[in-house]
C-alpha positions in Angstrom: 12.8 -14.2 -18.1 12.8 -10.5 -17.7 10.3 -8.7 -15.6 10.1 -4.5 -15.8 8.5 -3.2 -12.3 7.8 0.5 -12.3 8.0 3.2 -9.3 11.3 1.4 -8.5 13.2 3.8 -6.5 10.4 3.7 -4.2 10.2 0.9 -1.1 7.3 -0.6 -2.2 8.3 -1.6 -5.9 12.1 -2.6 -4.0 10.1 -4.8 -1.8 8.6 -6.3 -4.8 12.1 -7.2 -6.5 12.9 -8.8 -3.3 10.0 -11.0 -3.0 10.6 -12.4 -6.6 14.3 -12.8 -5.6 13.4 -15.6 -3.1 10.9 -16.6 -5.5 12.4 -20.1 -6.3 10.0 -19.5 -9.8 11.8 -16.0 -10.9 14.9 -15.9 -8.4 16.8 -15.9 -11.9 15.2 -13.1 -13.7 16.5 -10.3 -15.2 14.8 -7.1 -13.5 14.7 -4.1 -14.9 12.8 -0.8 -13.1 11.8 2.4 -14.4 10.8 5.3 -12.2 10.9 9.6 -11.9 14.2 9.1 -10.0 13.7 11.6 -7.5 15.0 8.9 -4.8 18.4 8.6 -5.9 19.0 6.0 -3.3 17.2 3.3 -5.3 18.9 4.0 -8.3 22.3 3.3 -7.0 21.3 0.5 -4.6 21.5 -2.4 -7.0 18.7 -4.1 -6.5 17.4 -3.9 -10.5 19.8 -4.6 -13.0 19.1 -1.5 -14.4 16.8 1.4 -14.0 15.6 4.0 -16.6 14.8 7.4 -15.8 11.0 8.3 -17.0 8.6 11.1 -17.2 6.1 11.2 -14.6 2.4 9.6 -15.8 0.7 13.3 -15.9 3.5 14.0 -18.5 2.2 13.7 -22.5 5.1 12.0 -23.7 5.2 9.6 -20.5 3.7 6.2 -23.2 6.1 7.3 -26.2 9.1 6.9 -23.5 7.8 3.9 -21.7 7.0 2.2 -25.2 10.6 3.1 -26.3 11.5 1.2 -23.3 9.6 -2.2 -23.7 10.9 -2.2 -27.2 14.4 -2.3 -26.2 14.2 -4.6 -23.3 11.0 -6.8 -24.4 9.9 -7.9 -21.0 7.8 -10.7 -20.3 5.8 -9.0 -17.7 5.4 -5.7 -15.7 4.4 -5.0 -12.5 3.2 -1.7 -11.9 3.4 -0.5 -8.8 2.8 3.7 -8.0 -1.2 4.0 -7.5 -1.4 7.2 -10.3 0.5 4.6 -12.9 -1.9 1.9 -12.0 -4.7 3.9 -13.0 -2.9 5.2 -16.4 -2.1 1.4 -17.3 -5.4 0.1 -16.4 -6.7 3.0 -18.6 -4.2 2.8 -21.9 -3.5 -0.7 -23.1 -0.2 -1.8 -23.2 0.9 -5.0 -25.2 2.5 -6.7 -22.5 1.1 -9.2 -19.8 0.3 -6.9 -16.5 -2.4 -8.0 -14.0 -4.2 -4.6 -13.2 -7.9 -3.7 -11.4 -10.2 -2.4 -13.7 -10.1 1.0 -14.7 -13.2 2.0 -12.9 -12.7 0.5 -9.9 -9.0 2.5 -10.1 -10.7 5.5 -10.4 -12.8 5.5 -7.6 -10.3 3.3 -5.2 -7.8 6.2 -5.7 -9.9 9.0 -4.2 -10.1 9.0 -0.6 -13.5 10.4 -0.7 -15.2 8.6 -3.0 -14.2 5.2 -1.1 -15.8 6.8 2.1 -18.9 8.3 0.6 -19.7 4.7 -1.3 -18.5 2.4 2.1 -20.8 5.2 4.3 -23.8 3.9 4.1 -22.5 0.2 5.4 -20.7 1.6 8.1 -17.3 0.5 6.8 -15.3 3.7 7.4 -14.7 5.9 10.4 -17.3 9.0 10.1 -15.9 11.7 8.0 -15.8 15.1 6.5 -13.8 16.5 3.2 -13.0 20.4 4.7 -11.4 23.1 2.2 -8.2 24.8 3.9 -9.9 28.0 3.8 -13.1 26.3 5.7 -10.4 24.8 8.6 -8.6 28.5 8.9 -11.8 30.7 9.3 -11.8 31.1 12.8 -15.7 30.2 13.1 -15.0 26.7 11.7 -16.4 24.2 13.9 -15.2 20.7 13.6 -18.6 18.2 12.6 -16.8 15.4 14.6 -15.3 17.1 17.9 -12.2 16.4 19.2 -9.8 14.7 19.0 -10.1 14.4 15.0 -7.7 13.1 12.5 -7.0 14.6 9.5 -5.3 13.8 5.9 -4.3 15.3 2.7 -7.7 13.9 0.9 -5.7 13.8 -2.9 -5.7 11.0 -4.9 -2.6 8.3 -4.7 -1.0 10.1 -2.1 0.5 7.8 0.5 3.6 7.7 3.9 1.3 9.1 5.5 0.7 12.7 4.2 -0.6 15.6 6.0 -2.0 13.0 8.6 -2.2 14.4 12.5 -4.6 14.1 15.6 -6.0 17.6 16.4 -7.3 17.8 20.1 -9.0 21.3 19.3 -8.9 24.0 17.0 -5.7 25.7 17.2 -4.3 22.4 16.7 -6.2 21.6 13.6 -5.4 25.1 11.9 -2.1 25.1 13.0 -1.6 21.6 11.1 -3.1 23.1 7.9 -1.1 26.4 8.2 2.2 24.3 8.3 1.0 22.0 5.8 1.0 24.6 2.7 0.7 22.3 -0.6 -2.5 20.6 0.6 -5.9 22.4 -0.3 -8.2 19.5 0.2 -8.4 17.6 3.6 -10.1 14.4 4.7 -11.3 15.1 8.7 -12.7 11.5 10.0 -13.1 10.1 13.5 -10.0 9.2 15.6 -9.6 5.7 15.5 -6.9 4.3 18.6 -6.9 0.8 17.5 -5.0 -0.9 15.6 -3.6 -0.6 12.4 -4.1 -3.0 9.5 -3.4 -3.8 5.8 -5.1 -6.9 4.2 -3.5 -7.6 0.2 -5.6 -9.5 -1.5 -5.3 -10.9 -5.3 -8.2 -11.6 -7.5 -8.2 -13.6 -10.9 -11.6 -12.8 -12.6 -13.3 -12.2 -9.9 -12.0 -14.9 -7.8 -10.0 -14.1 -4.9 -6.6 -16.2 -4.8 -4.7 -15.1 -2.1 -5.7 -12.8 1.0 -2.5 -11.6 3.8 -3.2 -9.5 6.9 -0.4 -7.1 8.5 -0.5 -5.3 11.6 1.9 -1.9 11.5 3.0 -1.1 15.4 5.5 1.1 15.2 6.6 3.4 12.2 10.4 4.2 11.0 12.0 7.8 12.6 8.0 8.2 13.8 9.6 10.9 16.6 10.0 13.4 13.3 6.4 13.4 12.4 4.1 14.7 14.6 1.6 12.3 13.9 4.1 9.1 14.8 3.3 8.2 11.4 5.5 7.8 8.9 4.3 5.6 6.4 6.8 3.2 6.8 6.6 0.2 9.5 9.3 -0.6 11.7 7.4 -3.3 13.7 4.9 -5.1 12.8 4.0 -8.8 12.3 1.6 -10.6 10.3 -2.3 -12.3 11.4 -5.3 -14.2 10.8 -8.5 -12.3 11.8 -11.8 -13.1 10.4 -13.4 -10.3 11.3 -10.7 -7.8 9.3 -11.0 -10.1 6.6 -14.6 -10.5 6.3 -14.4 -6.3 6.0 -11.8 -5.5 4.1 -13.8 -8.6 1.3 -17.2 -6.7 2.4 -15.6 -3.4 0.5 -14.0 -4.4 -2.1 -17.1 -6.3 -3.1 -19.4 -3.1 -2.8 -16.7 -1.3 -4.8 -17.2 -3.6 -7.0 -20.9 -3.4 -7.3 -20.7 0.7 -7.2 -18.1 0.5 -10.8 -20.1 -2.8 -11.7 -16.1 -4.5 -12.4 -15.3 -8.0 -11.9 -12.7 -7.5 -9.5 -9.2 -8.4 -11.1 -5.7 -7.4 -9.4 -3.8 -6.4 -6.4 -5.7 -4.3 -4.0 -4.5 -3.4 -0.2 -7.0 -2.8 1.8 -5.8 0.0 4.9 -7.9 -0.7 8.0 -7.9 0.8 11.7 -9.7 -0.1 14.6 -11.4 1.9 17.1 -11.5 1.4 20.9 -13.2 -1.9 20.7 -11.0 -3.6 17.7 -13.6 -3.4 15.3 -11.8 -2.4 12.5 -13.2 0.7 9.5 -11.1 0.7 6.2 -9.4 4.2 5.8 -8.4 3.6 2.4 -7.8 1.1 -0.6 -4.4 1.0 -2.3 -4.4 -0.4 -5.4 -0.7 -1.2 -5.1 1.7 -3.2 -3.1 2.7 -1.6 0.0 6.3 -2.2 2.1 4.9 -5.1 3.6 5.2 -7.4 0.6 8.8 -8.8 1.0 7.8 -9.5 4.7 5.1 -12.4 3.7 8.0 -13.7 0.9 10.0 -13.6 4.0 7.1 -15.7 5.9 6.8 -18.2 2.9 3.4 -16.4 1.6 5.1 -14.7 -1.8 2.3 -12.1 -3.0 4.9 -10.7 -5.6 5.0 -14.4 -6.8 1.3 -15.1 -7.1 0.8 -12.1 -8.9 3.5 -12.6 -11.5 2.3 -15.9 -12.2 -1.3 -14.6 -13.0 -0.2 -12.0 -15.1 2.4 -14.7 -17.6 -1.0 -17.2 -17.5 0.0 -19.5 -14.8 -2.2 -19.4 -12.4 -2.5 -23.4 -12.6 1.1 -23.4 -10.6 -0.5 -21.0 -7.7 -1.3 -23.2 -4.6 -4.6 -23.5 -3.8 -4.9 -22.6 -0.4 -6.3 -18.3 0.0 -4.4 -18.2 2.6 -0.9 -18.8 5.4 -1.2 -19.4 9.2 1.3 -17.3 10.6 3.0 -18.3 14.0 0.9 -16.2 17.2 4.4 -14.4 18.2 6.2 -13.8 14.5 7.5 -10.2 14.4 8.2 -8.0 11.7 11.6 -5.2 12.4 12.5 -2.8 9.3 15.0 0.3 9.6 16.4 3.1 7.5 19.6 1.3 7.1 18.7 -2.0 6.7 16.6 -5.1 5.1 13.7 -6.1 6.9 13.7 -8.9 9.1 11.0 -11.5 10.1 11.1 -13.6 13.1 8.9 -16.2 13.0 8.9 -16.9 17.2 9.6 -13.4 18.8 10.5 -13.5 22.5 11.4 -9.9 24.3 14.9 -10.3 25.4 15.9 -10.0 29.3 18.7 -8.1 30.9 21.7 -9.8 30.9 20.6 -12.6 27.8 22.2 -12.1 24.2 21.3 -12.8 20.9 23.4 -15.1 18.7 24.3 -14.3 14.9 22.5 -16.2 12.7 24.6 -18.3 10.2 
């Protein structure tokens, strides 16, 4: 068996290698990656067997190099991970089994603003506003949502967190933009203090399979972004919660609707809740996020499921949508090292200790 998974310098795709690692169906595969290498780390880290270097997807002669590819190594499957190459593989066929949303749902799912104008009128998303640079810098701009406000880069596929920063008043809000140079187009939506969510979900045909919910706490080296948002969690753990569930199902269900698909894929589906816990969706990801190696970790392999719908095999998936996860697990990642999941987390007292684990 030999399995290709793209954007793999990247944490999300590495998380992916790792969940099919433990996978006691794949654990043997061969996996090869392909990816921009602009993260060098994840070319020498030795996680793929190999990885190729490729053009990025915006590039014209990104398919003839990719095709050269899956002639030489002849995979069985690909996952596709990076959001923009989700939407160019769900757009260009490819004679290979991949399990990919449909192309129009891609195409709205990757703009921010097209999610929150279509989830608007169901009063799924935090109220918002797409502002031009220019608009934020003229000093008679008047924020339509007060203060404090958060703000975004509003591009498509963009992702760790980008250009994203609570503005108390004006000066803060044009200072932000001023610093943030490469970014013309901003989201500005209501501060949300709650907490922070990200629900995967898989759908064969329209039938959802498997559904995971993960709270981010804390964020890696948060202290260097201004925001305390990094992109990347380094606590989190994992939940049950009908109520995120029954909204982050709710929207991809109107999505649906608005690109009339027959929902088919991976989708995560970013949430955060406001003072009361009831939770808006800030975005959809049509892609695996950090977060998937943690579930493998939990027993719940995502990475898994979907490789086995992709090769046909959805008859070996268990039937059950979804894993009760212990009240007190407890997910720890760092720069420097694999991520961890305790299953019963207990805060540690002065003068206890922690044992190595054999």
């Amino acid at each position: 068996m030999k399995i290709i998974i793209t954007g793999a310098c990247a944490v999300s795709a590495r998380s992916v290698v790792r969940s099919l690692k433990i996978s006691k169906k794949f654990c043997d595969a061969t996996f090869v990656g392909w990816d921009m290498a602009t993260t060098l780390y994840g070319l020498y880290e030795g996680l793929f067997d190999r990885v190729y270097k490729v053009p990025a997807v915006s590039e014209p002669h990104y398919k003839e190099v990719v095709e050269q590819i899956l002639e030489k190594e002849k995979p069985d499957a690909v996952i596709v991970v990076p959001e923009v190459e989700v939407l160019y593989w769900a757009n260009n066929h490819f004679d290979i089994p991949c399990l990919l949303p449909p192309v129009d749902f891609c195409k709205l799912a990757i703009s921010k603003e097209k999610v929150f104008r279509t989830l608007s009128p169901y009063g799924l998303v935090p109220k918002n506003r797409q502002v031009h640079r220019n608009d934020i810098l003229d000093d008679k701009f008047a924020s339509p949502l007060g203060y404090p406000v958060w703000i975004r880069d509003a591009s498509a596929g963009t992702a760790s967190g980008k250009g994203s920063f609570k503005a108390d008043n004006l000066a803060e809000l044009q200072a932000w933009v001023q610093i943030n140079t490469g970014i013309d187009e901003f989201q500005l939506s209501q501060f949300l203090p709650g907490g922070n969510y990200g629900v995967f979900m898989i759908f064969d045909s329209g039938r959802l399979r498997k559904l995971a919910i993960a709270e981010r706490i804390e964020y890696i080296m948060s202290k260097v972004a201004v925001s305390g948002i990094t992109g990347n969690t380094s606590k989190g753990r994992l939940l049950n919660d009908e109520r995120i569930k029954k909204t982050a199902l709710q929207a991809i269900e109107i999505l649906c609707k608005e690109t009339n698909t027959v929902m088919n894929g991976l989708v995560v589906c970013d949430m955060k809740a406001d003072e009361n816990g009831v939770p808006f969706v800030t975005e959809i990801n049509i892609r695996h996020v950090a977060f998937s190696s943690s579930f493998a970790n939990a027993g719940f392999n995502i990475s898994e499921f979907q490789l086995l719908l992709a090769l046909n095999r959805g008859d070996e998936i268990s039937p059950e949508i979804e894993m009760t996860f212990p009240p007190n697990n407890l997910i720890l990642r760092d720069v420097d090292g694999l991520p961890i999941y305790l299953k019963d987390y207990r805060p540690i007292l002065e003068g206890e200790f922690i044992e190595k684990n054999e």
